[in-house]
PDB file of N, H, CA, C and O in Angstrom:
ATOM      1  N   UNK A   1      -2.286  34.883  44.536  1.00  0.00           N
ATOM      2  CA  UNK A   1      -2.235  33.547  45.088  1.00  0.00           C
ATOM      3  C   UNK A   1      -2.414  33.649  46.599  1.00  0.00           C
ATOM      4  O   UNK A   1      -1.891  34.523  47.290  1.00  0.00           O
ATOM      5  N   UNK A   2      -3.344  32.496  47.127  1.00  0.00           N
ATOM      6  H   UNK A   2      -3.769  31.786  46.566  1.00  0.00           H
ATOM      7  CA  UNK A   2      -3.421  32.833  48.723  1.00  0.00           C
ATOM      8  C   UNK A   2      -2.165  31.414  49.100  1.00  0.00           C
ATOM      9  O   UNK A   2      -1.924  30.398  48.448  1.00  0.00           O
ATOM     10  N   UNK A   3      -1.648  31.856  50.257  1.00  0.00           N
ATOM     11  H   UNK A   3      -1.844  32.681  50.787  1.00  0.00           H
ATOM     12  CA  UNK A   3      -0.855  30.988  50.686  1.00  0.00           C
ATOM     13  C   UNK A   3      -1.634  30.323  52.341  1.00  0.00           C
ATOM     14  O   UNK A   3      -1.835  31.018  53.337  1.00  0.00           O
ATOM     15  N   UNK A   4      -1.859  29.247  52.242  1.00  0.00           N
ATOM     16  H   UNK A   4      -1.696  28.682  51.433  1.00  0.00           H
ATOM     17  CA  UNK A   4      -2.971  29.051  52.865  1.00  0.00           C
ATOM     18  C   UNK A   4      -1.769  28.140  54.463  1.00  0.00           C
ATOM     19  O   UNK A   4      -0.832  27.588  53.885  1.00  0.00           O
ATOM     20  N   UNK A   5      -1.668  27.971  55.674  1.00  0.00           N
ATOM     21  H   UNK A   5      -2.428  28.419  56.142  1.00  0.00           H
ATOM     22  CA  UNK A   5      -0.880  27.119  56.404  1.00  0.00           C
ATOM     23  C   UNK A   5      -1.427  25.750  56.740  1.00  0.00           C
ATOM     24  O   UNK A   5      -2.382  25.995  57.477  1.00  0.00           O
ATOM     25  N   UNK A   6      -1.306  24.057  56.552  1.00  0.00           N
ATOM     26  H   UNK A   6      -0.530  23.858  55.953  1.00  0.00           H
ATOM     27  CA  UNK A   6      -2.184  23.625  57.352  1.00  0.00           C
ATOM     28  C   UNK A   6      -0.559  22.911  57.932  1.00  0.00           C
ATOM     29  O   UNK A   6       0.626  23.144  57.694  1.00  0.00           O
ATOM     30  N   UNK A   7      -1.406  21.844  58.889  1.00  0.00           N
ATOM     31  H   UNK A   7      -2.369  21.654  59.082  1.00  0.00           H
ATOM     32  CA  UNK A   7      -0.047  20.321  59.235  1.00  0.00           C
ATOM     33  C   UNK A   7      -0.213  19.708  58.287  1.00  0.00           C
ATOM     34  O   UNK A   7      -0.900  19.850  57.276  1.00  0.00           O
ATOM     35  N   UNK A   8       0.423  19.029  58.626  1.00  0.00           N
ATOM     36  H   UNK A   8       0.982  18.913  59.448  1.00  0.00           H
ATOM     37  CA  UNK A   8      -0.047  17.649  57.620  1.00  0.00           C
ATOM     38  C   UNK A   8      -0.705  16.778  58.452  1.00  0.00           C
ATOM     39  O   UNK A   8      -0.600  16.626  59.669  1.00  0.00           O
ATOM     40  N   UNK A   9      -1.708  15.976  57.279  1.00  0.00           N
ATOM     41  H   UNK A   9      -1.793  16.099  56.290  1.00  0.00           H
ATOM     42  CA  UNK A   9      -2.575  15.622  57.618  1.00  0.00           C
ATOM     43  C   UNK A   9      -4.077  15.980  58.165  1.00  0.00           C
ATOM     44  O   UNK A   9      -5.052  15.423  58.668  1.00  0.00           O
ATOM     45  N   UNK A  10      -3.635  17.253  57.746  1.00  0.00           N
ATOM     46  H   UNK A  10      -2.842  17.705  57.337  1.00  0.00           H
ATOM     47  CA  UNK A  10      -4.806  18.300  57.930  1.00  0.00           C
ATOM     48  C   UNK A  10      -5.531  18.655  56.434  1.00  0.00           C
ATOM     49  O   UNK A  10      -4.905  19.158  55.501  1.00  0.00           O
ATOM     50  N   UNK A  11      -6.554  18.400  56.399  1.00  0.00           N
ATOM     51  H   UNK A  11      -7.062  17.992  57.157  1.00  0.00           H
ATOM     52  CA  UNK A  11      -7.431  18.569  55.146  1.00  0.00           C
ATOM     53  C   UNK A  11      -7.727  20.369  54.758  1.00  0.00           C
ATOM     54  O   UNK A  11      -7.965  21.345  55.469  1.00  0.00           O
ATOM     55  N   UNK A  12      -7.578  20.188  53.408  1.00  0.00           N
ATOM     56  H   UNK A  12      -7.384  19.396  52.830  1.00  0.00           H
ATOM     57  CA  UNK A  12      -7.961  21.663  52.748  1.00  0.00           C
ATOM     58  C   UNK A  12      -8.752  21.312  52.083  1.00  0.00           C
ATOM     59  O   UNK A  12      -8.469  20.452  51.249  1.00  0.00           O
ATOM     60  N   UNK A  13     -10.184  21.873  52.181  1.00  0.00           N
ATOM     61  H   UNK A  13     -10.414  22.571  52.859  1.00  0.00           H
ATOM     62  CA  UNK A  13     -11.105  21.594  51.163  1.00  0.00           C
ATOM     63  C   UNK A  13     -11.689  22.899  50.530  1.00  0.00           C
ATOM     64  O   UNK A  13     -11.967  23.965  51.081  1.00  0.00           O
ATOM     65  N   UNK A  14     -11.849  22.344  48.608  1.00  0.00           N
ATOM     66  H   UNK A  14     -11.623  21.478  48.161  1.00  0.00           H
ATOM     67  CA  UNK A  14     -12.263  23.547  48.076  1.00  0.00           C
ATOM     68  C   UNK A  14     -13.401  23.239  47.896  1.00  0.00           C
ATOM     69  O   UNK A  14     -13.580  22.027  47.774  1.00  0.00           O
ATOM     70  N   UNK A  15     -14.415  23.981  47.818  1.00  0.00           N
ATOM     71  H   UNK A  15     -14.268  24.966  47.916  1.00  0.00           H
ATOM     72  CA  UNK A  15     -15.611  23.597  47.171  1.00  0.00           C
ATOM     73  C   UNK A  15     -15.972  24.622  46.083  1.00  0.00           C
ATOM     74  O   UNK A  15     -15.764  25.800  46.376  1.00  0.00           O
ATOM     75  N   UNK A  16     -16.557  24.306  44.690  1.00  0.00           N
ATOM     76  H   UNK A  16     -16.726  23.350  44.452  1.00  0.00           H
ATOM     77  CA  UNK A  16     -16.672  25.439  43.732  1.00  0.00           C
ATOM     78  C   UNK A  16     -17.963  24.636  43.049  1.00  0.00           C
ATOM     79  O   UNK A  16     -17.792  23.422  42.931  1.00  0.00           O
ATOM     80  N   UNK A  17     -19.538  25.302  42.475  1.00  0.00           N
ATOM     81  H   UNK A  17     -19.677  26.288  42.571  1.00  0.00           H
ATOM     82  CA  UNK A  17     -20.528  24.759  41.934  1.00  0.00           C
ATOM     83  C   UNK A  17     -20.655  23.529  42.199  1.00  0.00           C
ATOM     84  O   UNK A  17     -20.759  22.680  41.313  1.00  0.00           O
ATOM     85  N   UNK A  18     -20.669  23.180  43.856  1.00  0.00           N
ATOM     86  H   UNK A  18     -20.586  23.870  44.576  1.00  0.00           H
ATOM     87  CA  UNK A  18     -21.232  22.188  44.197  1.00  0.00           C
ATOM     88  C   UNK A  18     -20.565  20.701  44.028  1.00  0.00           C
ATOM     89  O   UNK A  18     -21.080  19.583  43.999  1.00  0.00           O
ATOM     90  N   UNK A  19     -19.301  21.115  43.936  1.00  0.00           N
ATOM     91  H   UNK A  19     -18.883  22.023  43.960  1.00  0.00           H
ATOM     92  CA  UNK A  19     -18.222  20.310  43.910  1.00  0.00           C
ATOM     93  C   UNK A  19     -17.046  20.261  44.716  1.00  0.00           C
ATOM     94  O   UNK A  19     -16.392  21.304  44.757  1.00  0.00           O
ATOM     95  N   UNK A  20     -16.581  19.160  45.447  1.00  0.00           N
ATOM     96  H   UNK A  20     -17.112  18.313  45.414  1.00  0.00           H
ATOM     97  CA  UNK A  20     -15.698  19.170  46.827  1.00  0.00           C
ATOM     98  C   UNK A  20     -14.274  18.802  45.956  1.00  0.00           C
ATOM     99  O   UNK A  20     -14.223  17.840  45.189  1.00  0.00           O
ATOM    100  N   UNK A  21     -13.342  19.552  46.155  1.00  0.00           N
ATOM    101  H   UNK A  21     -13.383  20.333  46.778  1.00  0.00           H
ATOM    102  CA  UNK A  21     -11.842  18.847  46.070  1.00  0.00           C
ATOM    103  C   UNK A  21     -11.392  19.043  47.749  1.00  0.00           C
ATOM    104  O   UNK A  21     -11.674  19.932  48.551  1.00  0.00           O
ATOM    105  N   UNK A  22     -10.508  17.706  47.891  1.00  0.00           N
ATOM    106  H   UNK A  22     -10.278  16.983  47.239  1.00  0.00           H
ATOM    107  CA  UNK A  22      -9.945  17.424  49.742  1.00  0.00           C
ATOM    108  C   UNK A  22      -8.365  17.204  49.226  1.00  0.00           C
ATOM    109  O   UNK A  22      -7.952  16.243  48.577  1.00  0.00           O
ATOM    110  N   UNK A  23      -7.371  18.696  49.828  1.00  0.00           N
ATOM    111  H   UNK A  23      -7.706  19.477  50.355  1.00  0.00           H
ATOM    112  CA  UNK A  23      -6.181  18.176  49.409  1.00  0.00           C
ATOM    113  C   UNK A  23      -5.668  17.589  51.004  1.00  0.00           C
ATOM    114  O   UNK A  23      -6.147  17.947  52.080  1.00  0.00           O
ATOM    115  N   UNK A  24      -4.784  16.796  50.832  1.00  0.00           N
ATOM    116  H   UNK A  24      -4.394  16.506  49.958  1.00  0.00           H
ATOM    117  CA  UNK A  24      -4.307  16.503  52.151  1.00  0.00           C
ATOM    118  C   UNK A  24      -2.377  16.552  51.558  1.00  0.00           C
ATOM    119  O   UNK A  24      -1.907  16.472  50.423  1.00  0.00           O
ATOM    120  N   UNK A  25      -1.752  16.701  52.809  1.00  0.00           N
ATOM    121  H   UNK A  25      -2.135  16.766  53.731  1.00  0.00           H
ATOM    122  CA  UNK A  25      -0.208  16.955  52.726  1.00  0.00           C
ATOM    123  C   UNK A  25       0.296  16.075  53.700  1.00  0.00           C
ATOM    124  O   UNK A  25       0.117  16.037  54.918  1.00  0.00           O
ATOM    125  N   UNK A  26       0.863  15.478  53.050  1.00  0.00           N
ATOM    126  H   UNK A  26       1.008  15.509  52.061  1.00  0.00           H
ATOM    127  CA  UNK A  26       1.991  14.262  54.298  1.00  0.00           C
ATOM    128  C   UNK A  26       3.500  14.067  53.822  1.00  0.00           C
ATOM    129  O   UNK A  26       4.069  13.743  52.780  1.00  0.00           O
ATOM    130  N   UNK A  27       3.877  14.450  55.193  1.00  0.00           N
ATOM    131  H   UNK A  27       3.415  14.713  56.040  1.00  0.00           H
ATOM    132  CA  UNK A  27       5.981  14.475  54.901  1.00  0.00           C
ATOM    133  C   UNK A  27       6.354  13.257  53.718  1.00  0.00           C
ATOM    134  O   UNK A  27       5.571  12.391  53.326  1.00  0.00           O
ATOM    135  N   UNK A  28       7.248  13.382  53.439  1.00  0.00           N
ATOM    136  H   UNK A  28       7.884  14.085  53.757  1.00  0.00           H
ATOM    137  CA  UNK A  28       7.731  12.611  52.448  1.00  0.00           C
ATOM    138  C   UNK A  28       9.185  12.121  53.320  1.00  0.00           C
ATOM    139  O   UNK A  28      10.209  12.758  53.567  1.00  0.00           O
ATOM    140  N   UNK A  29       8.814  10.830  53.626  1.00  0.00           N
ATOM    141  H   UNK A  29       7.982  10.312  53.425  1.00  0.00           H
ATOM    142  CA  UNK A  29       9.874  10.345  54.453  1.00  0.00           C
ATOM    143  C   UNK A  29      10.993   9.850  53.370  1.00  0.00           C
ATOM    144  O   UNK A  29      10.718   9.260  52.325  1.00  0.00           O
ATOM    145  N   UNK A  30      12.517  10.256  53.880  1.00  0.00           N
ATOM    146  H   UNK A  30      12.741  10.735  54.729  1.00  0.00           H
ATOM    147  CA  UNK A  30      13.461  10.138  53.089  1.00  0.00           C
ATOM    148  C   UNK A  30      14.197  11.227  52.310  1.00  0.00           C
ATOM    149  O   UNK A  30      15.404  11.446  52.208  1.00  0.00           O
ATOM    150  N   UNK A  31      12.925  11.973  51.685  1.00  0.00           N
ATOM    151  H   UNK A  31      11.944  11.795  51.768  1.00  0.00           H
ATOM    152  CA  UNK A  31      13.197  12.101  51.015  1.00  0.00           C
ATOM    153  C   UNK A  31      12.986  14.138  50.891  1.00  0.00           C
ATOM    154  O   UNK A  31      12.394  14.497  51.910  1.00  0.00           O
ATOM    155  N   UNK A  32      13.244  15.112  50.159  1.00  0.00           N
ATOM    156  H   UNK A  32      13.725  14.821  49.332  1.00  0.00           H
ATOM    157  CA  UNK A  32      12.841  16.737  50.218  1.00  0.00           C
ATOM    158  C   UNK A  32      11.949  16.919  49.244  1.00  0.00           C
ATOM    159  O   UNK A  32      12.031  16.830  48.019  1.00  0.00           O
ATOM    160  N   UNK A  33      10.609  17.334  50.379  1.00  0.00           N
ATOM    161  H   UNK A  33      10.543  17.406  51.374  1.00  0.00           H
ATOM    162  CA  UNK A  33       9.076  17.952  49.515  1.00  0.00           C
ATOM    163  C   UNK A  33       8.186  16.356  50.490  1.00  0.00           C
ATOM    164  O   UNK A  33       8.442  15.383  51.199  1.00  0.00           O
ATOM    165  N   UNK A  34       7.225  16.992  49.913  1.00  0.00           N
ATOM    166  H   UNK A  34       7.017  17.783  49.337  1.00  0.00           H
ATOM    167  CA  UNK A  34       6.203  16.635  50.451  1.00  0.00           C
ATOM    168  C   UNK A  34       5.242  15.883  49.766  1.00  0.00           C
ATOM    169  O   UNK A  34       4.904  16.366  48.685  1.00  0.00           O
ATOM    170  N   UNK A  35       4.553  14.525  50.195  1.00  0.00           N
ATOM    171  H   UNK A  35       4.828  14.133  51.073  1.00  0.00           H
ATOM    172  CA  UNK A  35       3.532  13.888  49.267  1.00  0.00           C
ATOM    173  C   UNK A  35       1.982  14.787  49.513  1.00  0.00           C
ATOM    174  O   UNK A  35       1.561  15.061  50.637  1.00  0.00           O
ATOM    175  N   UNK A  36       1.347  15.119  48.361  1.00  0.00           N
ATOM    176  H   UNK A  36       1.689  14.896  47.448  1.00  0.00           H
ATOM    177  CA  UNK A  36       0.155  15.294  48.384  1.00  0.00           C
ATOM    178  C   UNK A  36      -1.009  14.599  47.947  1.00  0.00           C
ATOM    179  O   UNK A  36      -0.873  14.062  46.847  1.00  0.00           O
ATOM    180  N   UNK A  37      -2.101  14.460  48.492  1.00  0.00           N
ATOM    181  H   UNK A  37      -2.212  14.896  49.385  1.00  0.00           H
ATOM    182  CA  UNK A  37      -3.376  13.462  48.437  1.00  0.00           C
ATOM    183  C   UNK A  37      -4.238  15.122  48.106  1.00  0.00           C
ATOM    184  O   UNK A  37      -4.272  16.236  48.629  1.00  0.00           O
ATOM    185  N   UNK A  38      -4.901  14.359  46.811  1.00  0.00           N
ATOM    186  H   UNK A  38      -4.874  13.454  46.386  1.00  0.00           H
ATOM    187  CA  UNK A  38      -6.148  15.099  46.434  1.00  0.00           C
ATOM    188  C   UNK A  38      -7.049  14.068  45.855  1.00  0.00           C
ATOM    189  O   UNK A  38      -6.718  13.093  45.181  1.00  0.00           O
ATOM    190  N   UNK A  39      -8.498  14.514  46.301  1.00  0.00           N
ATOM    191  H   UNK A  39      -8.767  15.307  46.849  1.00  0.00           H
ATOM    192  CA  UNK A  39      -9.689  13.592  46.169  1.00  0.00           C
ATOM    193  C   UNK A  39     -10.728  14.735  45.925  1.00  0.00           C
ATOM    194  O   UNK A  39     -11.339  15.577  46.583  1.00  0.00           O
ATOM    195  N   UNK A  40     -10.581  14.243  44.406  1.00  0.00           N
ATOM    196  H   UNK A  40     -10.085  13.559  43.871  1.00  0.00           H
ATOM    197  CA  UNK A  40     -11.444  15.201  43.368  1.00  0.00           C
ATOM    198  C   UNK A  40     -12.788  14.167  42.538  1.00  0.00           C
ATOM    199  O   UNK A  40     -12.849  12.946  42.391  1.00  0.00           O
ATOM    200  N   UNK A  41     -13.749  15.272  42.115  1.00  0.00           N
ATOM    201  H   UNK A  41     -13.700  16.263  42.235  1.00  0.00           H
ATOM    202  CA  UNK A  41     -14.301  14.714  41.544  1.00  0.00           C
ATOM    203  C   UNK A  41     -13.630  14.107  39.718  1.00  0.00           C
ATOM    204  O   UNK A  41     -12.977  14.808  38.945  1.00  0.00           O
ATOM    205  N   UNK A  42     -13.922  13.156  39.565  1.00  0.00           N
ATOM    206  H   UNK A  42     -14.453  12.587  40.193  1.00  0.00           H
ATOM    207  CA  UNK A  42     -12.867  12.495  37.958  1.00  0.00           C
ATOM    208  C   UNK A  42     -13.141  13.299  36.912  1.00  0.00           C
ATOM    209  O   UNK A  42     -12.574  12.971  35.871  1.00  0.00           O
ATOM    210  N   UNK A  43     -14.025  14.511  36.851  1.00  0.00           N
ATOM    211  H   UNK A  43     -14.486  14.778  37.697  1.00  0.00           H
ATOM    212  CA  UNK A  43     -14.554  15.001  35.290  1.00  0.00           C
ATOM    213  C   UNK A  43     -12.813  16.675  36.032  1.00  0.00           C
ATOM    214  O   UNK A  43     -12.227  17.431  35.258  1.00  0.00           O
ATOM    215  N   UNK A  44     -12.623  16.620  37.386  1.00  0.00           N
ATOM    216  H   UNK A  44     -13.100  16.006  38.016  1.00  0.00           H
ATOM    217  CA  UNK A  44     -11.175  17.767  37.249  1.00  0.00           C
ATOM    218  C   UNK A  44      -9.888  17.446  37.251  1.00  0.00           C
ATOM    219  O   UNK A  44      -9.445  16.574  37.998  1.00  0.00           O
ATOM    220  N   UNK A  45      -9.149  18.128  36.404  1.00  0.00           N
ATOM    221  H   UNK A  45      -9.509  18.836  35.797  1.00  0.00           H
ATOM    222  CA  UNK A  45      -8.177  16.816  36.068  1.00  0.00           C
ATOM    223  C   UNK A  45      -7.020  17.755  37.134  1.00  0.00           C
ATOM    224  O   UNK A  45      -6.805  18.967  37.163  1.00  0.00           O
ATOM    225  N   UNK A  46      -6.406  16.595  37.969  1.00  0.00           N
ATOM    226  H   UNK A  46      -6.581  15.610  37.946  1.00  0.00           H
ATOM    227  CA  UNK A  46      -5.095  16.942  39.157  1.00  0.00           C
ATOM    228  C   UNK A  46      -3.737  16.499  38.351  1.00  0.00           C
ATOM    229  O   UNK A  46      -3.517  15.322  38.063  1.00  0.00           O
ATOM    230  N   UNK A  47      -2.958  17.449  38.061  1.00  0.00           N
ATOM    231  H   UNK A  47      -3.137  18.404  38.296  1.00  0.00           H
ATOM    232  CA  UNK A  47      -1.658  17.339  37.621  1.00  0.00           C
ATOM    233  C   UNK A  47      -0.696  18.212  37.946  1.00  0.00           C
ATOM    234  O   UNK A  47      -1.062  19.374  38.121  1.00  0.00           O
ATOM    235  N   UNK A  48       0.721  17.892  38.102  1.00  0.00           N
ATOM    236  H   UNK A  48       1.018  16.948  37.960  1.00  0.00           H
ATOM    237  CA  UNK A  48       1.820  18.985  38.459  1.00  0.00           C
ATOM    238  C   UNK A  48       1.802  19.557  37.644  1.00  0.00           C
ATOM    239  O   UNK A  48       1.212  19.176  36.633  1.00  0.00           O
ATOM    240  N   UNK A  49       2.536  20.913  37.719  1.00  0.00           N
ATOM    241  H   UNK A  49       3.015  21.222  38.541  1.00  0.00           H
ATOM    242  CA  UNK A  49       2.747  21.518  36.643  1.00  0.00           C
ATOM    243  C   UNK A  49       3.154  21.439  35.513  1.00  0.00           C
ATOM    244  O   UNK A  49       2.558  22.033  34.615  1.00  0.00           O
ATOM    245  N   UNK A  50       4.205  20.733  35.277  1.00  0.00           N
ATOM    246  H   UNK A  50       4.689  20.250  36.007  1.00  0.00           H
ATOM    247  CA  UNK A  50       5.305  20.241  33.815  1.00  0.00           C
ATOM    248  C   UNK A  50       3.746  19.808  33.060  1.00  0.00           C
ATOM    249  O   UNK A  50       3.077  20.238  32.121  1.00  0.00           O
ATOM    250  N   UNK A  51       3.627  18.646  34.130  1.00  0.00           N
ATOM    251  H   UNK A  51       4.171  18.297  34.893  1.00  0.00           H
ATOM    252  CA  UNK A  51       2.023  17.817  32.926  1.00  0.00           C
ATOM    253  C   UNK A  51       0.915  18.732  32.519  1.00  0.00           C
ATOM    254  O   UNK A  51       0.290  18.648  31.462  1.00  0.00           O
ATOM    255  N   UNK A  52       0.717  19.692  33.551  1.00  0.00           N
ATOM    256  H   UNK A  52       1.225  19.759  34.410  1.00  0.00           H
ATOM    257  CA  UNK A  52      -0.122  20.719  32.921  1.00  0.00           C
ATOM    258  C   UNK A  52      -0.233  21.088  31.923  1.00  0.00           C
ATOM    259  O   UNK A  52      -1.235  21.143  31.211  1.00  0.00           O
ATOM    260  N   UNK A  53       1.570  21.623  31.606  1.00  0.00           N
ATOM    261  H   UNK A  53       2.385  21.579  32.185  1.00  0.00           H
ATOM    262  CA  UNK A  53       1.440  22.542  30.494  1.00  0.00           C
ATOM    263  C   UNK A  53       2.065  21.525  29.027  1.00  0.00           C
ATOM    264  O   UNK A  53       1.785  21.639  27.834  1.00  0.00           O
ATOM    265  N   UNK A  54       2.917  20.624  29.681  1.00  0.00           N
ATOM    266  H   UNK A  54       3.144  20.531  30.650  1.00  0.00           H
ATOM    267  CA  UNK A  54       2.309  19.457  28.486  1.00  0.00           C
ATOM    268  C   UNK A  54       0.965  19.311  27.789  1.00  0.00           C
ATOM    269  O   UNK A  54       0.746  19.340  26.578  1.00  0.00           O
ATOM    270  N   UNK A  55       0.317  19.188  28.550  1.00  0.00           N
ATOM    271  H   UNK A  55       0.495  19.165  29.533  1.00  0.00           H
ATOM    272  CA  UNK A  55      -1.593  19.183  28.112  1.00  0.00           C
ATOM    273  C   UNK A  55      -2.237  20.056  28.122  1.00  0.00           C
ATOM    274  O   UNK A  55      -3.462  19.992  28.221  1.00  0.00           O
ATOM    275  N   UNK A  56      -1.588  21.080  28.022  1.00  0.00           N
ATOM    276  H   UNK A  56      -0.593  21.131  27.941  1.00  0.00           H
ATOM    277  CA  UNK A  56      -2.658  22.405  26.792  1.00  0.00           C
ATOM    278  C   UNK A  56      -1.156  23.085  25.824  1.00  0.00           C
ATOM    279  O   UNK A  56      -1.295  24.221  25.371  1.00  0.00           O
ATOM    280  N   UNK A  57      -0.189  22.559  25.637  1.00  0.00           N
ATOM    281  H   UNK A  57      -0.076  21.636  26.004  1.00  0.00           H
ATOM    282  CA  UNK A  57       0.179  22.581  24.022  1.00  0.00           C
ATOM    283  C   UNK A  57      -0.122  21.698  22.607  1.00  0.00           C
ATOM    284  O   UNK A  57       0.364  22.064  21.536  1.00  0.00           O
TER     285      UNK A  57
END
């Protein structure tokens, strides 16, 4: 696993066969952890983990 540093509000972009995912990270006011923004193409599916592995049993 790479552990990558940004701020928030600082964009991470992956690109793989010509396809862009843009994660972005912003504090989570109130509250402990952090909100994340990802802007994917709709055919890759973005889920936490629990739902992940809900959806391949």
């Amino acid at each position: 696993m790479d552990l990558i540093t940004i701020n928030f509000q600082e964009k991470l972009i992956l690109k793989k066969d010509n396809k862009k995912i843009v994660i972005i990270a912003y504090p989570n006011k109130g509250f402990s952890g952090i909100s994340i923004g990802v802007d994917a193409p709709q055919a890759i599916s973005v889920n936490r983990e629990e739902i992940f592995k809900k959806k391949i049993k």
